[in-house]
N, C-alpha and C positions, 0 to 999 in steps of 0.2 A: 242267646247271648245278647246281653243290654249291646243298646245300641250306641257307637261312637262320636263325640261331637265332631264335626267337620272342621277339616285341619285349616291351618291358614291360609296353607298354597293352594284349597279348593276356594275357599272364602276369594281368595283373591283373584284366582282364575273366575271365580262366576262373576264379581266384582266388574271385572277387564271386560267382559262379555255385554254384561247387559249396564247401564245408563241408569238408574232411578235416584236421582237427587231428592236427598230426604227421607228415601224408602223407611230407612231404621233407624233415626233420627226422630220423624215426623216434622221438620225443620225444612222451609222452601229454601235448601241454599240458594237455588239461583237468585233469587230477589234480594236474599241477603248479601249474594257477590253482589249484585247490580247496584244497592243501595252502599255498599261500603267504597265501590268504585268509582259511584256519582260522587261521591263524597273527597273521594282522592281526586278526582279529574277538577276539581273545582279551579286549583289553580291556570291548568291548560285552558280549560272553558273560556277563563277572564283573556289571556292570550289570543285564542279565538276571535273572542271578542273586541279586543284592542288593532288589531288584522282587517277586520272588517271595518273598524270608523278610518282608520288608518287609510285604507286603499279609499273609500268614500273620499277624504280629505286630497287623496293627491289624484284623485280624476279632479275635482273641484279645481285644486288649484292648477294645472295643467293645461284647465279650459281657461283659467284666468289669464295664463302666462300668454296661450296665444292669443287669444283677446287684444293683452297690452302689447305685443310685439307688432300683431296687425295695425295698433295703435300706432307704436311707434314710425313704419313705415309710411302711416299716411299723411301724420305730422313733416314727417322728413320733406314729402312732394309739399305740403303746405307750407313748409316754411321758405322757402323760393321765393325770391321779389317781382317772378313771375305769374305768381299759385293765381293771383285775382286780375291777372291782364287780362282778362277774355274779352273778344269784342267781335260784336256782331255787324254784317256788312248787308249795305241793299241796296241796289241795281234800280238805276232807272229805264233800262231796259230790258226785255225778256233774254236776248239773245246773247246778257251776259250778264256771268254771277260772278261771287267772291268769297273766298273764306276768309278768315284772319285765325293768327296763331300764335307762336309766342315772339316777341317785340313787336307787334303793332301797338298802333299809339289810334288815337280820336282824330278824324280829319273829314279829308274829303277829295275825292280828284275826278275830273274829267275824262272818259277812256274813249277816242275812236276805233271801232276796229274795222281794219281797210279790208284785209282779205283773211282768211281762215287754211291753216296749214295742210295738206294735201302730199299722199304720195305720190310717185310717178305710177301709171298704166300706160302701158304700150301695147300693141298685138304685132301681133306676122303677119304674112301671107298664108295664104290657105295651102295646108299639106294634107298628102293621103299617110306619107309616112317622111319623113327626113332627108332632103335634097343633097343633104353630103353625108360619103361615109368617107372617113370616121367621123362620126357625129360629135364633131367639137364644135365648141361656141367659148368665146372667151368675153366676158363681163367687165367693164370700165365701169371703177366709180366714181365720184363727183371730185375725189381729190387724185384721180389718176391710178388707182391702185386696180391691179388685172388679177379675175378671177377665172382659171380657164378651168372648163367643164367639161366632160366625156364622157356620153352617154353609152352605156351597155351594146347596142344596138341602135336602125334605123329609124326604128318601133315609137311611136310619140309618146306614148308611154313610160318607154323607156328616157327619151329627153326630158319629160316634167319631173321623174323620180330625179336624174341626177341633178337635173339645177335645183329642186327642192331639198336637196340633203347636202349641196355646195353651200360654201362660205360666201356666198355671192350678196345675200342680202335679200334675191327675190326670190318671188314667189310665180309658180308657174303651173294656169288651170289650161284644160282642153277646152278649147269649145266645136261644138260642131254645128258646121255654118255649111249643107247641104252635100250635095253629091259634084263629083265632076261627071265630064261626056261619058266616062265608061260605067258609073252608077259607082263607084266608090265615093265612100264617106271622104270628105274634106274637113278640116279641123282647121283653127288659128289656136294658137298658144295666146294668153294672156298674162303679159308678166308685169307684176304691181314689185314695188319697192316694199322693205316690210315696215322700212319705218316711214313717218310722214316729214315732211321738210326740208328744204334745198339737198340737203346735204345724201340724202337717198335717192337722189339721180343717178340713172345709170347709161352705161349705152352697152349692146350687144352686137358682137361679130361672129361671123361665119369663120373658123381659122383658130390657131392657135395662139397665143399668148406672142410668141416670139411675129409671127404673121401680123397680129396686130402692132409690133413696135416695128414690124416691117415697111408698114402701111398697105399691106397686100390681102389681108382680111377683109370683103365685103360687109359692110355694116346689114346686117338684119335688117333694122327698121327703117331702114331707107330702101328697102326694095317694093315694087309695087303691089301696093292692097294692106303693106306694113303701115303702122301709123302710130302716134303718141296720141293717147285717149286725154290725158291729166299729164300736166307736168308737174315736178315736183317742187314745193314750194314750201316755203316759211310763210306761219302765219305773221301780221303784222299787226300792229296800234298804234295810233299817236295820241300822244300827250297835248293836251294844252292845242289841239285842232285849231286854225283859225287865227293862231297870235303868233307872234314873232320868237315866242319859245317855244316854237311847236317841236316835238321831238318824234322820230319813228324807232320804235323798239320791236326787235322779231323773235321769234319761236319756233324751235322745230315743233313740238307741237302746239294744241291748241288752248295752252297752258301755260299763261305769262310768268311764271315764279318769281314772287317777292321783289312783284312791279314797286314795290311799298315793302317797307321790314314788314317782315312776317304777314303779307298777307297776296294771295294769290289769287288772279284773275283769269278766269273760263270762257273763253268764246264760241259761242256756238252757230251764230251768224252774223253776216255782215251789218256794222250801224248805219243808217243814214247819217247819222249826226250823234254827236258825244254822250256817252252815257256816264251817267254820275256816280260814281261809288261812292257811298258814307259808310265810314268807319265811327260805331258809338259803343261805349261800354256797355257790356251784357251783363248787367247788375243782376239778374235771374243766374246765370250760370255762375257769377263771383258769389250769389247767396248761398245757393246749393251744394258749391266747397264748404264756404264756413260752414253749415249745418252740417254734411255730412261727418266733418270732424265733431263739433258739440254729438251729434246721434251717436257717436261709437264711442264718448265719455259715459255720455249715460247711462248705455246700454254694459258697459263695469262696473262704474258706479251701482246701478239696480243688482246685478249679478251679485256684485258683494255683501251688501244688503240682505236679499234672500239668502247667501250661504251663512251671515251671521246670524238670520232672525233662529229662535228657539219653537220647537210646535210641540202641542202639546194635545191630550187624546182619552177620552175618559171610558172606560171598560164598561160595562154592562153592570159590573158588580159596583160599578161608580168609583173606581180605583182610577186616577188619573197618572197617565206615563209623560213626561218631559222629556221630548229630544232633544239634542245640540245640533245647531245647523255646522257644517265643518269647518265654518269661519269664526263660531264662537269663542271665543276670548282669546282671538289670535292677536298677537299687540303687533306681527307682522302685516298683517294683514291693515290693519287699520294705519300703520306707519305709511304703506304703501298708496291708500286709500286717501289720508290727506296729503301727501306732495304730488298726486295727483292734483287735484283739487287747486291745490295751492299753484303750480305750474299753471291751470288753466283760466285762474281769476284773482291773482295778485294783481296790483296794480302796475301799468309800464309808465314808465316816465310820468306817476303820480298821475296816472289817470286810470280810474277803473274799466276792466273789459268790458262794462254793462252801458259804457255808453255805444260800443260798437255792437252792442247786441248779445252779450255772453254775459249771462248770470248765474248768478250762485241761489240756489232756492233755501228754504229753511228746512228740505227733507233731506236734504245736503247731497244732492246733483245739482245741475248746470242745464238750464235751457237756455234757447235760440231764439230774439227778437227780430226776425227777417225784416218787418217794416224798418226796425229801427239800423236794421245792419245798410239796407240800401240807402237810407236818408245821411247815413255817419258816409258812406263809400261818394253819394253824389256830393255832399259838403265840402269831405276833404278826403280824395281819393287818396295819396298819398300819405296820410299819417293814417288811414283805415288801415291798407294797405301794410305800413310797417306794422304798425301794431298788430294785425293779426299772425304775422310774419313771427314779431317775436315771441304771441303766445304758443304758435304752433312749434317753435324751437324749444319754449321751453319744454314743451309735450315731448316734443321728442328726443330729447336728453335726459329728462327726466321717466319716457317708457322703457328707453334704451338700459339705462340702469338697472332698472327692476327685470325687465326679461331679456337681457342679453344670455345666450344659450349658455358660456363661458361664469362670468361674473355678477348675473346679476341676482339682486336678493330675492327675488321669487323663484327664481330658478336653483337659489342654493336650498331654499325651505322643500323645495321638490325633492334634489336630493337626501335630503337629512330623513325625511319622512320615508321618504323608499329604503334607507338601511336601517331605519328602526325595523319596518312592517320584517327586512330580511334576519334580523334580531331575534323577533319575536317568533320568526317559523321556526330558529333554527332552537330558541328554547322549546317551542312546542314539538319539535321531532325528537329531542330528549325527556321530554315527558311521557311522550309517546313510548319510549324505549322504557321508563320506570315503572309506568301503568300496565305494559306489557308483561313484564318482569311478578306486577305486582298481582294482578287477575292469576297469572297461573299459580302462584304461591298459596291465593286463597281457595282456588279448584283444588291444589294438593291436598290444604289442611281438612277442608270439608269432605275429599275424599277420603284421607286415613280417618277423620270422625265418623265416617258410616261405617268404616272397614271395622275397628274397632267396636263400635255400637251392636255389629252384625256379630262378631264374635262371640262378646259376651251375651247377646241375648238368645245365643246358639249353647253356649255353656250353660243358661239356665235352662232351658229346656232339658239338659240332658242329666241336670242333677235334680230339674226336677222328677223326671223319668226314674234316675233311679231309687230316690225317696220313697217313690212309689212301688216299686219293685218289692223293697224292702220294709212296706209295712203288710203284714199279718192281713187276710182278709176277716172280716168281722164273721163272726161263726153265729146261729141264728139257734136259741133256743126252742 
């Protein structure tokens, strides 16, 4: 019985089975999907691509924006009619210093200092443990106010924890100062003030609070072997030592505050004789500000520069690639670029920032003349002074503008650029769904072309088979 060509639904049952692209074709379809799919993805590809300079561009610009806001904030402190009052202070003697800060002015003054601020120490008598129970002590401080204290117990221990954890003000260590007749330990209590200066005087009683308004509380430190070590005291200075304007000014501590606007005097020992404090301007630290501002122009300035330069790269095949830096033909970017510039080297009241030391170069930043900024500051401190004032204002109204988090124009190109980049994902996730769509269409087509290819070359096998059948075998004479 001639044999039957293989029906469709075996064709296509072995089809489902085995995988051979091409088999009965002789046709690589996979290469040919791939090649027809590179070819469709091209437009997604360009999207890709647009995503990728896109996010490059807004990290760029997002370093820029905190950059100028850094800016602006430092502008803000520099524009102050304070920014350049520094002044430096020096002592004609060791055993006393000075700062100065803001409203000191240039001078000079004479300081005695008589005595040095000190708290009160006091001790007890020697105990083994606590001569009254209940062990109350009540505390007087120097404007009359009563701290009364109750120890746990007769235990010394127990009386230093409670006056150390009282509102009292002092402080209370053991000391152990030998044995008595029967070989126990003997202690004094040592109670210091916590702070220094008259005003941390105290007095201590045996008794309670109402005892002592009684007048019936025995005073502690007046009993024998008790004693005040230190009394507590105000440090003191005089003014002008020696003349008929002599003045005495005191301190709880050892830290005269703003003897002078803004500048403060440190005593560490007693003067024999007046020591001189000179207050002079510290044209080193007023440089240092203006520079630091010019350094953080320049340091955008450059920044923006590199993000507009263009590079460029030559292949091995000698094929040369040009990149765009992400600043390339931003007219933002550049708008921004000169009112910077212009905020920091326009002229004030017709006169150029470059006599105070702020120049504009021909690479187009701004350097810092230090020599010439000191020599403009000693001439005419005050018109140096405003005028840096008001370039540093305009800095900072003019940074303010640009990267304000809300309104400003750097901050809005941030945004704009971030919903394109979300634009473009969201055209590329529908492409993604097309090319999805479109790959499997061309796997069908080239699967029914094998399916089809496989049939008919199954059909000619089987006619040829039976052609063959049906011719005669040749008979051999």
């Amino acid at each position: 019985m001639p044999s039957q060509p293989p029906s469709t639904a075996e064709e296509g049952s072995i089809m489902t089975g085995i995988q051979l692209p091409g088999l009965s074709t002789g046709l690589d379809t996979t290469s040919l999907i791939t090649a027809l799919m590179n070819a469709a993805s091209a437009p997604k590809v360009t999207l890709q691509n647009k995503v990728t300079v896109y996010n490059s561009k807004i990290s760029s610009l997002q370093t820029l924006n905190n950059q100028i806001s850094g800016l602006a904030t430092l502008a803000q402190t520099d524009a102050q009619p304070a920014a350049l009052q520094t002044f430096a202070v020096s002592s004609s003697a060791a055993g006393v210093t000075a700062s100065a800060g803001a409203g000191a002015v240039a001078g000079s003054i004479d300081v005695s200092i008589d005595q040095l601020a000190q708290a009160q120490v006091s001790v007890t008598a020697a105990y083994t443990v606590w001569p009254n129970n209940p062990p109350t002590l009540t505390f007087v401080g120097s404007t009359g106010s009563q701290t009364e204290v109750t120890a746990a117990s007769t235990n010394l221990d127990d009386v230093v924890a409670a006056i150390n954890s009282s509102s009292a003000g002092v402080i209370a260590q053991k000391v152990a100062v030998g044995q008595d007749g029967s070989g126990s330990t003997q202690y004094r209590l040592q109670l210091s003030s916590v702070s220094t200066g008259a005003s941390g005087a105290f007095q201590v009683y045996q008794g309670s609070a109402a005892a002592v308004s009684a007048g019936t509380a025995p005073d502690l430190l007046a009993q024998p072997g008790a004693a005040t070590i230190k009394i507590a005291q105000d440090a003191q200075a005089t003014l002008w030592a020696g003349t008929s304007a002599a003045q005495t000014v005191t301190s709880t501590s050892n830290t005269f505050s703003d003897l002078l606007p803004g500048v403060n005097v440190t005593a560490t020992a007693v003067t024999s004789g007046p020591a001189t404090l000179t207050m002079t301007q510290d044209t080193k630290a007023a440089s240092a500000t203006a520079a630091a501002l010019v350094s953080q122009l320049q340091n955008i300035f450059q920044y923006i520069a590199n993000a507009q330069a263009a590079s460029s790269s030559t292949a091995s095949s000698g094929t040369v690639t040009t990149t765009l830096g992400d600043f390339t033909a931003d007219s933002n970017i550049r708008s921004i670029n000169d009112q910077l510039m212009s905020a920091a080297t326009d002229p004030v009241n017709g006169l150029s920032p470059s006599t105070i030391g702020i120049n504009i170069t021909k690479d187009g930043t701004v350097t810092f003349d230090s020599t010439k900024f000191v020599s403009a500051l000693a001439s005419d401190p005050t018109g140096t002074q405003s005028m840096f004032a008001t370039i540093a204002g305009r800095i900072q109204t003019t940074a303010t503008q640009i990267s304000d988090p809300y309104t400003g124009t750097l901050t809005a190109e941030v945004t704009n650029t971030q919903s394109a980049v979300k634009d473009f994902n969201n055209q590329i996730d529908s492409w993604n769904t097309l090319l999805d769509a479109r790959q499997a269409a061309l796997q069908a087509q080239f699967a029914a072309l094998e399916t089809t290819v496989n049939q008919l070359n199954a059909q000619g096998s089987y006619l040829t088979a039976q052609i063959n059948a049906m011719t005669p075998p040749t008979s051999k004479n």
